[in-house]
N, C-alpha and C positions, 0 to 999 in steps of 0.2 A: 501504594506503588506510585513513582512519579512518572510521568506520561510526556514524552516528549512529540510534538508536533511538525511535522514535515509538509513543505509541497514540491513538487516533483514535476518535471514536463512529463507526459504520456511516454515518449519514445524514449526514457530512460527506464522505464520499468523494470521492465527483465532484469538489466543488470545487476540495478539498486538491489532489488531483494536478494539477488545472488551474494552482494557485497553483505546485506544486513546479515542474512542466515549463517554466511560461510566463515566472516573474519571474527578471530579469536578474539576481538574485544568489540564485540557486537552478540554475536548470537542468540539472535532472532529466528530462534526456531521455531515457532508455532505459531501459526497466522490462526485470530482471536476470530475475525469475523470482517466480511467483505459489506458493505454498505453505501448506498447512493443518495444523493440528494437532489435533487429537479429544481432548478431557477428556470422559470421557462422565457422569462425575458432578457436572459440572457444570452451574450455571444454564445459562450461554451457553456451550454444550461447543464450539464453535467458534474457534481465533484464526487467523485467517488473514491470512496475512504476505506482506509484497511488498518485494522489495529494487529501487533505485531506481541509478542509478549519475551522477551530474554529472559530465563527463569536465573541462570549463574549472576545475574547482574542484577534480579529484581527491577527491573525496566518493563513499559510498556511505550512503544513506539506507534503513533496516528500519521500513515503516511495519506497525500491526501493530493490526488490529480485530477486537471480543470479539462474534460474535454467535448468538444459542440454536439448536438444528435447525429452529424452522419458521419463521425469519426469512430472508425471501429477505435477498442482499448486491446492492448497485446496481451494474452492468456497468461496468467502464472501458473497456472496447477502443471507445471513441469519442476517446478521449485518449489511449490506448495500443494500437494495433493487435495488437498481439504479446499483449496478452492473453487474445484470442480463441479 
């Protein structure tokens, strides 16, 4: 399957994944697995990454947003139950 790569600002989230899951030439509908990674010397020491799978398209999408430790991230399990 070929994997496409994304980065994203935080306070696009919501949307994005409403766009990826909803439009008929995307659908991304199963969120694979939620994942973090820790730089801790960095500004925004957080990236935390989400694989995405479209099964009609054979796609899997790595979306991937950069944010600091005291910045909450906005919830998707309203669009994606499984991330809960």
């Amino acid at each position: 399957l070929e994997t496409i790569t994304i980065t994203i600002k935080p306070s696009i989230l919501p949307s994005f994944f409403y766009f990826c899951r909803d439009h008929i030439q995307s659908q991304f509908k199963f969120l694979m697995d939620i994942t973090a990674i820790d730089y801790p010397e960095k500004k925004f020491r957080f990236v935390v990454v989400y694989h995405l799978l479209s099964v009609p398209y054979t796609m899997r999408l790595r979306v991937q947003t950069f944010v600091a430790e005291t910045s909450p991230l906005l919830s998707i399990t309203n669009i994606y139950s499984c991330a809960n």
